[in-house]
N, C-alpha and C positions, 0 to 999 in steps of 0.2 A: 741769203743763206751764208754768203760768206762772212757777213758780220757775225752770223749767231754762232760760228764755227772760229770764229779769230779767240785769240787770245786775251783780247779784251772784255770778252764776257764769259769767262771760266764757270760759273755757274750755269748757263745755258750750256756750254758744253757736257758738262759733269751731270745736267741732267740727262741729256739725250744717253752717255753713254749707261748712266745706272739707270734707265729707264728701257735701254735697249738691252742691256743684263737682264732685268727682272721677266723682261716679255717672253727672251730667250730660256731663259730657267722654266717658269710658267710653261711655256712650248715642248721642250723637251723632259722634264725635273715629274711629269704628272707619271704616279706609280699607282692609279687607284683612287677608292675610296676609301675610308677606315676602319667599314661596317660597325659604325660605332653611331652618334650623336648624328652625325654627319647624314645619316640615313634619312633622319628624321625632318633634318631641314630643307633636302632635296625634297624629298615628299611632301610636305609642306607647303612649300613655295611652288609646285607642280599642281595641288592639292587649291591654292588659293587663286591661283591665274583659271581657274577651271573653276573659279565660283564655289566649291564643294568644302573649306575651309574652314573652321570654327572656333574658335577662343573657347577655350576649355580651363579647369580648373588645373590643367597640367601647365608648369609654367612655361616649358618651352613655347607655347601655343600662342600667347602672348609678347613674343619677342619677335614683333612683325618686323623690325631692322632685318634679323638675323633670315629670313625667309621672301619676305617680299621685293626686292632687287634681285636679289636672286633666283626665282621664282619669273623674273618678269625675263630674264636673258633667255631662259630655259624654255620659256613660250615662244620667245623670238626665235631663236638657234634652235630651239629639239631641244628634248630632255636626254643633256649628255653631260656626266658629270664633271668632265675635263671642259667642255665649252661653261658649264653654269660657274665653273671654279674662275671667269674671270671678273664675277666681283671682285675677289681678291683681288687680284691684279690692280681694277682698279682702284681698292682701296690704298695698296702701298706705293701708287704712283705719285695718285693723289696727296697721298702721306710725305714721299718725298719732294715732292714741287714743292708744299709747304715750306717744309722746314729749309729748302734751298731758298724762297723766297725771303725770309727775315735772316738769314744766314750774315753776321756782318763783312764787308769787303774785305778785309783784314784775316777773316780763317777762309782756312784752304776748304770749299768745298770737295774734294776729289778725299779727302782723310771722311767726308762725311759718308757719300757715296759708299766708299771705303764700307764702313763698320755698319750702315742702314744694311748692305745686300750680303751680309758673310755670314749671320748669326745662323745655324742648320737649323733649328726648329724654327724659327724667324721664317726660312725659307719654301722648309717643309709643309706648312698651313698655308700658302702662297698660289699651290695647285689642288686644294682644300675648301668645301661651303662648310665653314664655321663661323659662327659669329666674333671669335677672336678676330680673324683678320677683315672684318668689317668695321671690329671697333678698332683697329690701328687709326683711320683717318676721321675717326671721333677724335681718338684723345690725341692728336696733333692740333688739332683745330680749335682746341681748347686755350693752350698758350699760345699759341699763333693767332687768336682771335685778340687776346689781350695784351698783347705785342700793339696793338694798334689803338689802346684807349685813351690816348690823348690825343691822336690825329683824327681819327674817325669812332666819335663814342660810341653813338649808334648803332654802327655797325659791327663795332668790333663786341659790342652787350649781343648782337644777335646772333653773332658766329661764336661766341663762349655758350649761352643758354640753350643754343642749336646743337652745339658739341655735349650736350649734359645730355638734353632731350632726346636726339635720333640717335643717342649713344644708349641712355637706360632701356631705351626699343629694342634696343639693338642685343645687349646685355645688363646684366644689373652691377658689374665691375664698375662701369664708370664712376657711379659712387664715390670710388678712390679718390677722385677729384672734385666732388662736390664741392671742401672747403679751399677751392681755390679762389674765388674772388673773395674769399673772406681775407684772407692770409693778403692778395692783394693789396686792401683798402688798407690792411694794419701797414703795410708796408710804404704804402700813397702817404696815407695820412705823417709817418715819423719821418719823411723825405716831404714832405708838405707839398705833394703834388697829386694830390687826390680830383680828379675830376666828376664832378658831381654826379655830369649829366650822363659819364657812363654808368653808373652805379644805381643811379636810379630807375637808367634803361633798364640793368639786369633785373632788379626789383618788377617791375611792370613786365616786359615778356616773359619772365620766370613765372610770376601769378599768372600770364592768361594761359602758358603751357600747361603748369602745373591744371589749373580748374579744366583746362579741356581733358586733361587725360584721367583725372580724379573722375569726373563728371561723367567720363564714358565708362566707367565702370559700376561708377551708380547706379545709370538707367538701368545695362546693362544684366547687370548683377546685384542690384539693390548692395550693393558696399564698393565705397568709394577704393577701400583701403584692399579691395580685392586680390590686385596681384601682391601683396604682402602676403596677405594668408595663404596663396597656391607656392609661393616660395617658401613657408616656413612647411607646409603641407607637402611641398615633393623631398626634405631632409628624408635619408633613409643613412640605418646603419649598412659598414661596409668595413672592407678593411683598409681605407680610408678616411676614418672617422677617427675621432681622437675624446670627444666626450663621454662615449659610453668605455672608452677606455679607462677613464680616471685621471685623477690630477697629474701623475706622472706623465703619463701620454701627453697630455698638452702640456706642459711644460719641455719636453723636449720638443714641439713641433715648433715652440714660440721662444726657443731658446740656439741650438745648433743647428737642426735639423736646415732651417731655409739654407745655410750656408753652404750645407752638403749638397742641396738638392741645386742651390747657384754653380757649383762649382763641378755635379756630374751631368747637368745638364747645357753646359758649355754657357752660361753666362756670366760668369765668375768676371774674367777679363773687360766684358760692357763693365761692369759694374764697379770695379776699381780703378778703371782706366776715366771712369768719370768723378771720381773722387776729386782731383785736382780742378776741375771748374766747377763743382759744387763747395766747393773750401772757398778756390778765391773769390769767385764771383757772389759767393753770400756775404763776405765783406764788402765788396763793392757795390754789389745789388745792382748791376748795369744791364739794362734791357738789349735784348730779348729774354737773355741767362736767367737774368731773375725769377721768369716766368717760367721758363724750363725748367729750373732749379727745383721749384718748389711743386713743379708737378712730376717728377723722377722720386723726391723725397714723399710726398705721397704715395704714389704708387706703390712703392719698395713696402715704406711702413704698414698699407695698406695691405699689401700682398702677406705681409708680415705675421699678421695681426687680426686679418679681417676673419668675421664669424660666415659661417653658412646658415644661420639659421638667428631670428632673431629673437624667437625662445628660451634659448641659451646658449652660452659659449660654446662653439666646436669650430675652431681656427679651421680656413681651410684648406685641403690638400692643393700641394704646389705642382701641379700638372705643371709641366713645362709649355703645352699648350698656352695659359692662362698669361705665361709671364711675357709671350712675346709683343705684346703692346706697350712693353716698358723700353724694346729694342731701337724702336725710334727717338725717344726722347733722350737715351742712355748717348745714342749717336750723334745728337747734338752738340752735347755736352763734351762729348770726348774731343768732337771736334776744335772747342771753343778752348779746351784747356790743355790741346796737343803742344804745344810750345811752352805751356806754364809748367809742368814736371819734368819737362827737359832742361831747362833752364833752371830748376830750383834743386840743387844737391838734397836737403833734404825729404823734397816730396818724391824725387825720381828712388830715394832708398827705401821711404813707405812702400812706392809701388812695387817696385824689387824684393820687396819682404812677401807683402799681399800674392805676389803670385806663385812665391816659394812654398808658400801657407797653400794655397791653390795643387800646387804639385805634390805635396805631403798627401793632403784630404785623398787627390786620385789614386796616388799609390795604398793607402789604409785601405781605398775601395775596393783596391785590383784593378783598377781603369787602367792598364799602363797605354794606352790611346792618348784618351785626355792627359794624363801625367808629361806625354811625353811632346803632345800639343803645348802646353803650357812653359814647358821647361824649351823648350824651342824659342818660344816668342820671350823668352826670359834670356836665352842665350843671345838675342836680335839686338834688343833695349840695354844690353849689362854695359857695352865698350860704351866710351863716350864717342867715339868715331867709328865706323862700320861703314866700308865700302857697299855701295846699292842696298845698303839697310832697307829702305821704302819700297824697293822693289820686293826683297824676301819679307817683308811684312805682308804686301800684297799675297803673294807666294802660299805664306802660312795661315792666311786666313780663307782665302779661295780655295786652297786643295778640301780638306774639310767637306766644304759645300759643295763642290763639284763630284768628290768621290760620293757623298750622300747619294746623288743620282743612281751611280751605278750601284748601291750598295745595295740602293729599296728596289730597282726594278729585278735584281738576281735574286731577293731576299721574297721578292711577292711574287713575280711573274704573271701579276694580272692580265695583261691579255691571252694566256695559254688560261687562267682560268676562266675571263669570258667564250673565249673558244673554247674550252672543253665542256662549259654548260652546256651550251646552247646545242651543241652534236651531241652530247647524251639524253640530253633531254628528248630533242629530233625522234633518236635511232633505238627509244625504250618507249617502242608501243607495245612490246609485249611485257616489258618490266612493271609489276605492282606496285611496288616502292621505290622510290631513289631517296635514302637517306645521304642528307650534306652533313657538313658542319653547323653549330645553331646560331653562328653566326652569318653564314650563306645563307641559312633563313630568312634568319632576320632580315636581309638585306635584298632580299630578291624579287620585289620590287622595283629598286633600283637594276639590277643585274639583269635581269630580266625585262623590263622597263614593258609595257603595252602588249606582255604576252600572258593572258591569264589563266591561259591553259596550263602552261609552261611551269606557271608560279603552282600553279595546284600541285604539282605533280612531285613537290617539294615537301621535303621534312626533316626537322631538326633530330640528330640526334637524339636529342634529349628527352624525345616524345618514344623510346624505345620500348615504352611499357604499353602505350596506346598500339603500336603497331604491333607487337606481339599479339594481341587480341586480333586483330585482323588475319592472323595464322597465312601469313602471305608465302607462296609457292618461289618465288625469284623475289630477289633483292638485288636492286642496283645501288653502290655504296661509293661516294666521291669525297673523299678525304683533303681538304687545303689544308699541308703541312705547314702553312703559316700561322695556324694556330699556336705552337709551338711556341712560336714567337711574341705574339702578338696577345692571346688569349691560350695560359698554359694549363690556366684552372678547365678548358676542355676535357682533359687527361683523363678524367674521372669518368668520361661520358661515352671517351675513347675506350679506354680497357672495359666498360660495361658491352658495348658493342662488339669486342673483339669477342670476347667472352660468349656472347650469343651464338655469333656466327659462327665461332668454331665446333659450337655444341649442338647445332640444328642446320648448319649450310654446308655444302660442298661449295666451294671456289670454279667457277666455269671460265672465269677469263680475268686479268690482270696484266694492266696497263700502268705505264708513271710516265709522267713528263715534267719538267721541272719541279712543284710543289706539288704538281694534283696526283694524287694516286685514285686511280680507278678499277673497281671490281665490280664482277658479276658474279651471283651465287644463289646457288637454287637448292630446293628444301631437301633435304637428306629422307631415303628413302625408309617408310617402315617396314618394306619386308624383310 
């Protein structure tokens, strides 16, 4: 213990401490569910350890990464969506022992640590079942697998094709990486150090993965090509779509638009701050970087660029979710070229321009948060000397993440509204109705987990026309004013409801505790 704590293995330090950060965030940082996607893959993977599970023509159905590990915790622990969220966990553990692993002795692992654990969306999908943070320790494993192709071909062809394969399971983003051992071999080959017998490896595991998963959709589904069709088949218009929009539409979503969306969704900073080892290190093309390199420049481009549909073009929307898989590799990089823009007068004035550019965009927003994030970490880097500089970088990237915390649990108050379901639910045996929100619908289920009485007794607003026919006597009504926030297109569902109620109910009791507003209200009399 004392050696792995000296200072002579700074990496083993650096991981315990970002390892004992992320455990700790994960511990305290969980606000909930998102009653979003996330529903689905709880249910799922609950759904699949219980035998009852099916591959359907929905695509999620199909993304056993995304479900089945998670799914298996959930059988082990209970189905609780703070214990099922520690897939994540270990996905970005895992994610960072890697890249501390090939990390060269020479960069500061504690700068990686550093920029892996501060990113807030990074962190926020962390205490989250998404397939995003599942696939963080695909696409690590990816160049870290090919980091190793001239010591161990073999193996490092099984830990790239493995990174492809329980990645596309997992999601169909991986893709983005697909042409990386191409990019590799062009690059082996004009360094003339192409090794065959990994290349060949990739070739032969590639074909038997590929024919085993082609093959099981065959028998399956009489078509090999199956989950392509249920992927072009779940495209739906929204107001996130950009094709049925027209050519201007997408030309700004594949022109400005990622910029804004990098720069209000706080990743602006990974991504210029990895500029200077994506510059030097592609002149040099020196391993591990090169491989990193060229899979950050993928991803970006891909993220860029990429269609949802392969029908036809409709770039797709840049959920901030979607981008944080790029936060690990972005963290290498930064790492590997933290002393090359300090050292290079002209690349330290790019970066000092890029993040002025950065502070402009917030301020056009109104972000003055972000704006003033930015202009902060611009005022840190501007002196050439700056007393505990390292320290207030630490400072300004950590507050951020840590305020996160208290921002979503005051912002949601999830435990006051699993506590206020479940005691109205209780204490309304004489209530006919309890209409929620249609997303507490949605999700209640999970919320309610193995009470199916409970889940009955449940109804979405938006089913307001069906319960009117029911000509119901009392109405119990529980409002989460995090719809506001979170889902504001409710609004519409909201004033249809209030509109009822004022015109047919009398109010008998009204309760609020942090976001829930609770009433009772019985039918207004005809005499």
């Amino acid at each position: 213990m004392a050696t792995f704590l000296s200072n002579r293995n700074p990496k083993s330090l650096a991981l315990l401490a970002g390892s004992t950060f992320l455990f700790l965030y994960w511990l305290i940082g969980f606000d909930g569910i998102t009653f979003s996607d996330d529903v689905y893959y709880l249910l799922a993977g609950k759904k699949f350890w219980e035998g009852t599970m099916e591959a359907n023509a929905y695509h999620f159905s199909t993304r056993w990464g995304a479900y089945v590990p998670s799914g298996l915790i959930g059988w082990l622990l209970g189905f609780q969506a703070h214990r099922i969220s520690l897939i994540s966990l270990f996905s970005y553990l895992g994610a960072l022992a890697l890249l501390l692993k090939v990390l060269p002795h020479k960069s500061n692992p504690w700068i990686l640590v550093l920029w892996f654990s501060t990113q807030v969306y990074f962190l926020h999908f962390l205490t989250k079942v998404y397939p995003d943070s599942s696939l963080v320790f695909w696409v690590v494993l990816i160049p870290f697998s090919a980091f190793f192709r001239h010591e161990k071909p073999f193996l490092a062809a099984l830990g790239l094709v493995s990174g492809l394969f329980f990645g596309f399971l997992t999601k169909e983003t991986i893709v983005l990486l697909g042409p990386l051992p191409f990019l590799l071999y062009y690059f082996d080959r004009r360094n003339k150090t192409v090794k065959t017998s990994f290349y060949l490896s990739i070739l032969g595991i590639g074909l038997f993965f590929a024919a085993s998963y082609l093959g099981y959709f065959w028998v399956e589904f009489g078509d090999p090509f199956y989950r392509i069709t249920s992927i072009n088949a779940g495209h739906y218009i929204s107001e996130f779509t950009y094709a049925d929009k027209g050519i201007w539409s997408i030309l700004r979503r594949i022109s400005y638009l990622p910029i804004l969306t990098f720069v209000e969704r706080g990743y602006w900073l990974w991504i210029i701050l990895a500029f200077p080892a994506l510059s030097w290190q592609w002149k040099k093309q020196t391993t591990p970087f090169l491989e990193f390199s060229i899979a950050a420049i993928l991803l970006l481009i891909g993220f860029w660029l990429m269609t949802s549909t392969l029908e036809f073009y409709n770039p797709i929307y840049l959920n901030p979710r979607h981008l944080i898989i790029v936060v690990p590799i972005l963290a290498f990089l930064i790492t590997s070229g933290w002393e090359v823009w300090q050292a290079n007068p002209k690349m330290r004035r790019m970066i000092l321009a890029l993040i002025l550019l950065g502070v402009g965009i917030s301020l056009f927003q109104g972000d003055f948060k972000m704006a003033g994030f930015q202009a902060t970490f611009f005022l840190l880097i501007l002196p050439q000397k700056l007393p505990f500089r390292s320290l207030l970088i630490v400072l300004i990237l950590a507050i951020p993440a840590l305020y996160s915390i208290f921002y979503q649990h005051k912002l949601k108050s999830y435990p006051t509204l699993l506590s206020t379901l479940k005691e109205e639910v209780i204490n309304s045996e004489n209530q006919e109705v309890i209409l929620v929100n249609n997303f507490i619908d949605f999700s209640k289920e999970v919320l309610l987990e193995g009470d199916s009485i409970a889940q009955s007794k449940l109804a979405g607003i938006e089913k307001i026309d069906s319960i009117q026919q029911l000509n119901p006597s009392r109405i119990l009504v529980i409002i989460y004013r995090y719809y506001q926030h979170a889902y504001p297109k409710e609004q519409v569902d909201v004033d249809a409801l209030e509109n009822w109620l004022s015109t047919e109910f009398v109010l008998l009791e009204e309760k609020e505790k942090d976001q829930i507003w609770v009433r009772s209200f019985e039918r207004k009399s005809t005499q």
